[in-house]
KEKE-3310 file (N, C-alpha, C; in steps of 0.2 Angstrom, whole numbers, plus 5000, padded with zeros to 4 digits):
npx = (5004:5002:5011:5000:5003:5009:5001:5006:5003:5006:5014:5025:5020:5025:5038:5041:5037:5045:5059:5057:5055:5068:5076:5071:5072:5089:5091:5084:5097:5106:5106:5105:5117:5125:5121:5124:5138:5137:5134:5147:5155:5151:5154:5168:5176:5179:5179:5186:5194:5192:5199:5195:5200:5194:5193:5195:5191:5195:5207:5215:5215:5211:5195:5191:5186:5179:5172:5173:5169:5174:5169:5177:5183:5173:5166:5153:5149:5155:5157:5158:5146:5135:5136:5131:5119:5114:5112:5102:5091:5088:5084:5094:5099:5100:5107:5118:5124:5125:5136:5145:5146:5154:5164:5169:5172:5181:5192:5196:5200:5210:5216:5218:5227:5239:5243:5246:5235:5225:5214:5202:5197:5188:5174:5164:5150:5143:5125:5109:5092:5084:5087:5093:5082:5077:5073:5080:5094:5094:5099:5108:5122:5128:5136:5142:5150:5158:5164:5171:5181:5190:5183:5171:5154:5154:5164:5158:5150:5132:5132:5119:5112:5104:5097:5090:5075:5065:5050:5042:5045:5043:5042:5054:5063:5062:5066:5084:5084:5087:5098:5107:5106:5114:5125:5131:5131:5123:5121:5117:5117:5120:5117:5104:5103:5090:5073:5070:5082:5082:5071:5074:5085:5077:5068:5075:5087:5103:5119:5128:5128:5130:5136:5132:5140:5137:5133:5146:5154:5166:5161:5164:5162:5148:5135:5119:5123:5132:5122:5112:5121:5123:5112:5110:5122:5116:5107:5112:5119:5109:5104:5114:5121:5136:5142:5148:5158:5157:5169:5177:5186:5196:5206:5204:5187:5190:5196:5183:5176:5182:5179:5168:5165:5163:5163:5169:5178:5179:5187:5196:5205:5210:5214:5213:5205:5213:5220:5224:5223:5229:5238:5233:5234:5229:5229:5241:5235)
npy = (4994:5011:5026:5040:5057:5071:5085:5099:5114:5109:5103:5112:5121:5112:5113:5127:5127:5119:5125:5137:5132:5126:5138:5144:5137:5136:5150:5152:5142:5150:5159:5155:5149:5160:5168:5160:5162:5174:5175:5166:5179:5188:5179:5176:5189:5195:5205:5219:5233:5250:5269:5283:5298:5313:5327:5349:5357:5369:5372:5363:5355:5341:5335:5323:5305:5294:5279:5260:5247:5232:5216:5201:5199:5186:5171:5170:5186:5195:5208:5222:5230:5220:5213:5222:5226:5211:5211:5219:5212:5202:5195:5202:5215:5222:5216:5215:5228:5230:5224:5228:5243:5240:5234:5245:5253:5249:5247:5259:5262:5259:5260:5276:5275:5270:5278:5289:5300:5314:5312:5317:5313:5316:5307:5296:5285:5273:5270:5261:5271:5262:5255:5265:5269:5258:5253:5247:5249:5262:5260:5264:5257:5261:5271:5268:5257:5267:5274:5263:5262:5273:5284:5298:5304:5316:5315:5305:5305:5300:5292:5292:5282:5285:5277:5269:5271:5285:5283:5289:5306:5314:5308:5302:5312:5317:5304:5308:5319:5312:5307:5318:5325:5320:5321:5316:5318:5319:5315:5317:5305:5301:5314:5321:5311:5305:5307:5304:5307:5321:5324:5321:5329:5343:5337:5333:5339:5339:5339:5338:5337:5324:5324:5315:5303:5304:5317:5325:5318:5324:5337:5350:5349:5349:5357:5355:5349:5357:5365:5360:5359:5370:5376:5367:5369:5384:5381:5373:5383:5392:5384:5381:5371:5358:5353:5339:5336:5317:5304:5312:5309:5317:5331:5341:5342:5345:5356:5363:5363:5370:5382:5386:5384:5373:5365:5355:5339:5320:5307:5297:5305:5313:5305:5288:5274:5267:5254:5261:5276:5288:5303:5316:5326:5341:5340:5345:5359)
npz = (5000:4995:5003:5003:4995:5001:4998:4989:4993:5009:5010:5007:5019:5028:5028:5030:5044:5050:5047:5053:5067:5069:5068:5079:5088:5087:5091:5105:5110:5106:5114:5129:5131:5128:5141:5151:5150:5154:5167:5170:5167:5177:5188:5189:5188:5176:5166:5159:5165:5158:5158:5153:5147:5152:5143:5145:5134:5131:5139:5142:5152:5163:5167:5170:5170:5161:5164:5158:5156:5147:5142:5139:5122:5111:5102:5106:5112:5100:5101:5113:5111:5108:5119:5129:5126:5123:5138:5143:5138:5148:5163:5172:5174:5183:5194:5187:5184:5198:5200:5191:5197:5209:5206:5195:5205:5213:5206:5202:5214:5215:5206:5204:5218:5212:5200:5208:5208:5211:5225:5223:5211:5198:5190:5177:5176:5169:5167:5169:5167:5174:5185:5196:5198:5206:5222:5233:5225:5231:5245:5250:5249:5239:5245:5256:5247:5242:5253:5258:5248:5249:5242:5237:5234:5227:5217:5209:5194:5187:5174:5160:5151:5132:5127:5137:5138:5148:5158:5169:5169:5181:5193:5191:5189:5205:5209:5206:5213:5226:5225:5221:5233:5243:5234:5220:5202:5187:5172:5155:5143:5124:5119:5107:5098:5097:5101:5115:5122:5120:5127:5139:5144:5146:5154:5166:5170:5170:5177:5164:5150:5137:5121:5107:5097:5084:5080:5083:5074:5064:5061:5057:5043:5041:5042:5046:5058:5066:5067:5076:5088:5091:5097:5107:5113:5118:5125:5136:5142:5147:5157:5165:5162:5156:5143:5136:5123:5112:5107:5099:5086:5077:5071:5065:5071:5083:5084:5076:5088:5098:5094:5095:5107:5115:5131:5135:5129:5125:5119:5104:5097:5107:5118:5118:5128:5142:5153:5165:5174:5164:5159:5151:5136:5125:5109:5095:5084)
capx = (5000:5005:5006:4999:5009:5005:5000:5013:5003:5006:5024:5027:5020:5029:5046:5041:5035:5055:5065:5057:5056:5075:5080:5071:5081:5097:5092:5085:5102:5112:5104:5107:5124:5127:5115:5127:5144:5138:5136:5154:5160:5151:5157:5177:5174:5185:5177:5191:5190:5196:5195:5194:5198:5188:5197:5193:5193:5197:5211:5217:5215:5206:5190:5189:5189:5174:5175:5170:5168:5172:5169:5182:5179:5172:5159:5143:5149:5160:5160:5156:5141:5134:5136:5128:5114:5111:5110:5096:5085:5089:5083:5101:5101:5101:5114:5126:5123:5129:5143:5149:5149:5156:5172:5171:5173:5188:5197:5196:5203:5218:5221:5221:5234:5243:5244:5246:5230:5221:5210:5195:5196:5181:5174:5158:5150:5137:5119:5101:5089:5078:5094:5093:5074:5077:5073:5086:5099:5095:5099:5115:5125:5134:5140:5146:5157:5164:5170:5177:5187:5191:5180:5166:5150:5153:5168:5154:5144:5129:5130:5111:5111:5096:5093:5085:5069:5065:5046:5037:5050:5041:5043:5063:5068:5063:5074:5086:5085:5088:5107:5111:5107:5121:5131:5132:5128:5119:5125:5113:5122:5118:5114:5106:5103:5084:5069:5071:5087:5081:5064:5077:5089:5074:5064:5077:5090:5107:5124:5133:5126:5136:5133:5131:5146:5134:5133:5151:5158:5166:5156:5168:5160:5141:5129:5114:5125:5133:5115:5111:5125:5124:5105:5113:5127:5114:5103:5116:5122:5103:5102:5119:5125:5140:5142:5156:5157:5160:5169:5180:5190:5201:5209:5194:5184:5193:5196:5176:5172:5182:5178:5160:5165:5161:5168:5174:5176:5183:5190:5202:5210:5211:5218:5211:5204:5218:5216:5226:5222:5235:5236:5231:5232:5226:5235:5243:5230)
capy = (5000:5016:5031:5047:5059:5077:5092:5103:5118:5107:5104:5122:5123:5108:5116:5134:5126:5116:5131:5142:5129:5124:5143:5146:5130:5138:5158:5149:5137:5152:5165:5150:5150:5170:5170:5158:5166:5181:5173:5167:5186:5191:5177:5178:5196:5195:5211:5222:5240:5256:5274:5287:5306:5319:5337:5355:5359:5377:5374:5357:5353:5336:5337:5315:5300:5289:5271:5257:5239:5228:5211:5198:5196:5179:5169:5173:5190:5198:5214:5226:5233:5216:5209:5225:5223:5207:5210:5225:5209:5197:5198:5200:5221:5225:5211:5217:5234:5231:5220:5234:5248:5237:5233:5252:5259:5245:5244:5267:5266:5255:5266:5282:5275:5267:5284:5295:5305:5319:5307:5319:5313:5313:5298:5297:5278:5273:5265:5260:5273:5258:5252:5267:5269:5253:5255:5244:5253:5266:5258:5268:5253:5264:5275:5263:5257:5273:5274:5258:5264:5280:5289:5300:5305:5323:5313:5302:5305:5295:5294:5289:5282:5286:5269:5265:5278:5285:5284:5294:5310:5316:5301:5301:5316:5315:5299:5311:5323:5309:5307:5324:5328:5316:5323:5313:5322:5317:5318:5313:5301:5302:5320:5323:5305:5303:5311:5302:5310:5329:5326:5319:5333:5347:5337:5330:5344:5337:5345:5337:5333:5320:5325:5309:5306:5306:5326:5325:5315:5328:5341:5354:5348:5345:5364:5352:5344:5362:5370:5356:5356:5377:5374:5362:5373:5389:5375:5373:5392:5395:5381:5379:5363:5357:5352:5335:5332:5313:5302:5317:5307:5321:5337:5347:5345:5349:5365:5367:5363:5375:5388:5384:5387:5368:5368:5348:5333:5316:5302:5293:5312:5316:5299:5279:5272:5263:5253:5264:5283:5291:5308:5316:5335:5344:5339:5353:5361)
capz = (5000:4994:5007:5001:4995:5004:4993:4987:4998:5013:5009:5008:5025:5034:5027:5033:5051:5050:5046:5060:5072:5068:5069:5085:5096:5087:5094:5114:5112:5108:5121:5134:5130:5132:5147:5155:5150:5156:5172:5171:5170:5182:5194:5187:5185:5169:5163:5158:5164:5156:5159:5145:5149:5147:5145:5145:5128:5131:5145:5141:5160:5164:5170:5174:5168:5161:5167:5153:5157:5143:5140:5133:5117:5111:5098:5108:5112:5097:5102:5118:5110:5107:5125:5133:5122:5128:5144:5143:5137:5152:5169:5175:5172:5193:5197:5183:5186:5205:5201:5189:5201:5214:5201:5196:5212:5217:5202:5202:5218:5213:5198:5210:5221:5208:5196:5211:5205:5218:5226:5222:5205:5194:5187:5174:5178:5165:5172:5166:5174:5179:5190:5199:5201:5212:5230:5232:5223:5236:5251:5256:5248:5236:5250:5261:5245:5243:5261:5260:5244:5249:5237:5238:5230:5226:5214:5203:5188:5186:5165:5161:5142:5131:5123:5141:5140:5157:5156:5171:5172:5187:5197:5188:5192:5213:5212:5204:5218:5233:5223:5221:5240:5244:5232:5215:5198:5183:5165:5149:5137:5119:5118:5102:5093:5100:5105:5123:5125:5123:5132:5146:5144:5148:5162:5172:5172:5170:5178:5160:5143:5133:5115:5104:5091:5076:5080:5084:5069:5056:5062:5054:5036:5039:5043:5051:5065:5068:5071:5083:5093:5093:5098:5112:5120:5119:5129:5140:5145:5150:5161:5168:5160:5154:5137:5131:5116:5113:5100:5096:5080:5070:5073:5066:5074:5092:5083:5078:5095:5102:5093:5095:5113:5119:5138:5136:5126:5124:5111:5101:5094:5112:5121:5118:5135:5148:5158:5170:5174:5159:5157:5143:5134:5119:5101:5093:5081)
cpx = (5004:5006:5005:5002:5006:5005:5004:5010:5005:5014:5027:5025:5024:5035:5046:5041:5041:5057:5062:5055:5065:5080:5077:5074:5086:5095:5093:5093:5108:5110:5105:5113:5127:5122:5121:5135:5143:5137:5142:5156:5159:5154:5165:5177:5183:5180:5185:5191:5195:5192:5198:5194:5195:5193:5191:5197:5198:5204:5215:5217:5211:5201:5187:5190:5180:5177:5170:5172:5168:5172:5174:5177:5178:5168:5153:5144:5156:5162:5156:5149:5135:5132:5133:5120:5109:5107:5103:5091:5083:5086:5088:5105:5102:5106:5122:5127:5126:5134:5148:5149:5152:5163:5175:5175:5181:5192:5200:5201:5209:5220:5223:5227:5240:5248:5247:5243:5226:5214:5201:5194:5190:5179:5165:5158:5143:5133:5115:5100:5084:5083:5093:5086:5075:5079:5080:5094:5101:5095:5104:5120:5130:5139:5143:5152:5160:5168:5174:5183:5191:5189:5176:5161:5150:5160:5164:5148:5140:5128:5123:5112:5103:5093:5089:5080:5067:5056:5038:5044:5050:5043:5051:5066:5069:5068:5080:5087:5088:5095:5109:5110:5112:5127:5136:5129:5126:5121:5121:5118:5117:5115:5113:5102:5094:5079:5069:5075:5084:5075:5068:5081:5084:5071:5068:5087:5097:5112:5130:5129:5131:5133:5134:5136:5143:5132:5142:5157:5158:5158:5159:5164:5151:5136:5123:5118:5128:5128:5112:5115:5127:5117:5106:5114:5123:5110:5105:5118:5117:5103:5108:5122:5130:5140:5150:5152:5161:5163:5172:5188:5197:5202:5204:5191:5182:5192:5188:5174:5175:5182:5172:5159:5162:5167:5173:5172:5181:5183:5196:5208:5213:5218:5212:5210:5210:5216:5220:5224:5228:5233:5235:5233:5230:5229:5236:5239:5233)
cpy = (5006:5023:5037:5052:5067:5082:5096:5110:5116:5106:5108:5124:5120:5112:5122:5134:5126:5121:5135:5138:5128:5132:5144:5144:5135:5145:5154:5146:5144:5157:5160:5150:5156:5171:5166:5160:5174:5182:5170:5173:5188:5185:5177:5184:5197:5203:5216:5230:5246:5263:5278:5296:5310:5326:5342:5357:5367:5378:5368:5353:5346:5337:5328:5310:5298:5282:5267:5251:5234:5221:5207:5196:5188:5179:5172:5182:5195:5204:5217:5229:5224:5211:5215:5225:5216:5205:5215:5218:5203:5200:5200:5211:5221:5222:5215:5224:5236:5228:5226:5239:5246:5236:5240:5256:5254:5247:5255:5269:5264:5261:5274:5281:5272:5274:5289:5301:5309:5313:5308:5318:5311:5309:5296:5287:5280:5268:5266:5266:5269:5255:5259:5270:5263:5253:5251:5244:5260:5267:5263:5263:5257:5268:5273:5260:5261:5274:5270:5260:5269:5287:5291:5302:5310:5320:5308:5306:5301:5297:5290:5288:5283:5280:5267:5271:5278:5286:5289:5297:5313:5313:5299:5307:5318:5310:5303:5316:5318:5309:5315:5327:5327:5317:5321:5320:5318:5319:5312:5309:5301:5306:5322:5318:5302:5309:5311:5308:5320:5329:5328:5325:5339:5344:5336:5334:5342:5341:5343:5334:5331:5321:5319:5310:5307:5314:5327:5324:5321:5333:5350:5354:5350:5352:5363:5349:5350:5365:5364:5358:5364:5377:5371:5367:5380:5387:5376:5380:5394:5391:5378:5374:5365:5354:5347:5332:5324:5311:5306:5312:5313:5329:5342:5348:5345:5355:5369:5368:5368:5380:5392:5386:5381:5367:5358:5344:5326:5311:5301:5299:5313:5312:5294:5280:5268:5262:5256:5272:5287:5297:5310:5324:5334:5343:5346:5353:5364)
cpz = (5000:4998:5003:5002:4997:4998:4994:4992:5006:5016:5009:5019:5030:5031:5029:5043:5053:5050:5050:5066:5073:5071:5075:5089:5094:5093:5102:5114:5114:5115:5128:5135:5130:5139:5152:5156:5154:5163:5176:5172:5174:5189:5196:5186:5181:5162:5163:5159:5161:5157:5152:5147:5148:5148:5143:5138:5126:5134:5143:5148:5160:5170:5173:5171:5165:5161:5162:5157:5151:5142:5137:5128:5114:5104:5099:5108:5107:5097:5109:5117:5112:5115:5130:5129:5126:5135:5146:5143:5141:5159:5176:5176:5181:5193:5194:5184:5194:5204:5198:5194:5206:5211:5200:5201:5215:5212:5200:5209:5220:5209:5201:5215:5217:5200:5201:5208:5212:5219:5225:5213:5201:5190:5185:5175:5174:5168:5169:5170:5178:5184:5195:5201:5205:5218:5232:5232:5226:5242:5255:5253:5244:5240:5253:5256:5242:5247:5261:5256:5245:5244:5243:5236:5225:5219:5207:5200:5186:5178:5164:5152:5138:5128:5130:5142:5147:5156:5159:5175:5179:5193:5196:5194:5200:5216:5211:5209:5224:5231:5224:5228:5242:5241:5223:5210:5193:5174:5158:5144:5130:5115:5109:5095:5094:5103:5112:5126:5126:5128:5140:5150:5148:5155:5167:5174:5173:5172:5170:5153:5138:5125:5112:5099:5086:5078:5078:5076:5063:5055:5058:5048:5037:5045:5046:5056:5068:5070:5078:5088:5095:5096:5107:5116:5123:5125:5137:5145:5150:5158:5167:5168:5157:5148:5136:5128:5114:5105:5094:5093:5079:5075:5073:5067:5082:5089:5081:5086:5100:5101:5092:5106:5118:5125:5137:5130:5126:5118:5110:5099:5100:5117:5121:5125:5136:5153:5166:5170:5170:5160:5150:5140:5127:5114:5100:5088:5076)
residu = (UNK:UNK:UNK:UNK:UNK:UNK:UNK:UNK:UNK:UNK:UNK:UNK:UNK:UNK:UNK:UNK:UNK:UNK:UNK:UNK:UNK:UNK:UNK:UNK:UNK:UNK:UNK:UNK:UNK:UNK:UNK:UNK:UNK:UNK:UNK:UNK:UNK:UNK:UNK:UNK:UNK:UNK:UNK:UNK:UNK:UNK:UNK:UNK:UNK:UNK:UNK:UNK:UNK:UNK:UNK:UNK:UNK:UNK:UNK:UNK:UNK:UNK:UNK:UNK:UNK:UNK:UNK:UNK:UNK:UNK:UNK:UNK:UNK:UNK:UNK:UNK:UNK:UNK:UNK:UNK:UNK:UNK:UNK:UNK:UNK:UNK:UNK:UNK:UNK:UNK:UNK:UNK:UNK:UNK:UNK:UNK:UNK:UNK:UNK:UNK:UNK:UNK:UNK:UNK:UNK:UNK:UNK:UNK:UNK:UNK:UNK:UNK:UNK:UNK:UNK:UNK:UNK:UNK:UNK:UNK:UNK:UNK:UNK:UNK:UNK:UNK:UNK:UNK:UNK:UNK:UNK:UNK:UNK:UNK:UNK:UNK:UNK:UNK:UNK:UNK:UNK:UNK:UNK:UNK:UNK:UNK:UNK:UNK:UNK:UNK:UNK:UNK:UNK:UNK:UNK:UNK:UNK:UNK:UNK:UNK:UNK:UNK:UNK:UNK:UNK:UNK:UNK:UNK:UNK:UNK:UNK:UNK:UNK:UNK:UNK:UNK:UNK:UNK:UNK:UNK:UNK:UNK:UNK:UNK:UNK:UNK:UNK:UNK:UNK:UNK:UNK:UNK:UNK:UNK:UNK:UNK:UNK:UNK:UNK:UNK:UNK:UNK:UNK:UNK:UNK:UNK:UNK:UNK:UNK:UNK:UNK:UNK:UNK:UNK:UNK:UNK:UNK:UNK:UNK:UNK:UNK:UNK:UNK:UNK:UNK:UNK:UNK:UNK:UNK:UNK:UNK:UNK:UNK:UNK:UNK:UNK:UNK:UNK:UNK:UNK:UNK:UNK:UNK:UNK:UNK:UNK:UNK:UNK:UNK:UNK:UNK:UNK:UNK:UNK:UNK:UNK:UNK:UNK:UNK:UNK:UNK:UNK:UNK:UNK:UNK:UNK:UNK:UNK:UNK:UNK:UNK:UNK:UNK:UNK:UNK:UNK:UNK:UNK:UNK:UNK:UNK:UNK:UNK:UNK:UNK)
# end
């Protein structure tokens, strides 16, 4: 007996079911497979940290450091973007969130005694804003490990990026008052690149706006990324912010930005991240 041979629309469907069953197992197999590496770095804390100066574009002076956390690279996670990514879609954002400040704050207070840096050194620390709306996160723990490190609050920048939307301002910006009683400040990341970021920039009143490098990049050449970022700094003057420009690449445009009258910036033209506190100054122009 002959079995019955299924209809060519049927056929099309069993092969369409197979190829998006087959690629679902692969994505789960692989998100399993990064879910628990990323469990490894946090338990070897094999994150790599570097800091990246910020200058005074006008003065050359250093105004601090920004602290980066990178991940070794690998198969699951090929690059830094890639692996923090990830972790946004996992329920592991809080955990990794205190491991990093907890690394941050030891491996800063190495690098000041090991540099010979003024102890009051400034230090931009990137964070979700849903990590710091967590009662939690407001326990006092940060401050107990600054004393253990010999920092202090009045020394960190909470950098707030805009890919995580902050959703009710009002309710943001109170938690945002309980830091800055203590002494921390607040500095918008991706100034520029989103709607989020400028709503964020007016309601919650930042002491630093981090301009986004697509403003930045070869800004010398291009007449819409100049009226933004003249738009920005006039923003800024009124409100008593501070204006760094990131992702500062090339000569030209250190020289637009300082003629533009921007008070800081950092990047690769400036000085690459190290994983010790280097010093840095102003290229010749």
């Amino acid at each position: 007996m002959k079995t019955p041979l299924l209809p060519a629309s049927d056929k099309s469907g069993l092969y369409h079911y197979t190829t998006y069953f087959y690629h679902a197992t692969q994505q789960y197999l692989l998100s399993c497979r990064r879910y628990y590496e990323l469990q490894k770095i946090i338990r070897t804390q094999t994150l790599t940290t570097f800091f990246q100066p910020i200058l005074n574009l006008q003065e050359g002076s250093c105004l601090g450091y920004e602290v980066l956390n990178r991940p070794p690279v690998s198969s699951l996670f090929p690059d830094t973007e890639s692996f923090y990514e990830f972790i946004g879609y996992t329920d592991q954002v809080f955990a990794f969130e205190c491991f990093c400040r907890d690394l941050s704050f030891k491996r800063l207070s190495a690098a000041l005694n090991q540099a010979d840096k003024p102890k009051d050194t400034v230090v931009f620390i990137n964070i979700h804003p849903q990590v710091l709306s967590d009662s939690n996160y407001r326990s006092g723990e940060t401050i107990q490990l600054l004393s253990r490190y010999g920092l202090s609050p009045q020394q960190v920048v909470f950098e707030l990026t805009e890919k995580q939307a902050v959703h009710d301002y009002v309710a943001f910006e109170r938690i945002l008052s309980h830091y800055r009683s203590q002494g921390f400040r607040i500095a918008i990341d991706d100034a520029g690149s989103g709607y989020n970021s400028l709503k964020a920039i007016v309601s919650l009143k930042p002491e630093f706006i981090k301009l986004d490098k697509s403003l930045v990049r070869q800004i010398h050449l291009y007449p819409n990324q100049q009226h933004v970022v003249k738009l920005l700094r006039e923003f800024a003057a009124e409100s008593g912010t501070y204006i760094i420009a990131e992702g500062i690449e090339e000569m030209e445009e250190i020289a637009f930005l300082r003629e533009e009258g921007i008070p800081y910036g950092q990047g690769y033209a400036i000085k690459k991240p190290a994983t010790e506190l280097v010093d840095a100054s102003l290229p010749l122009l």
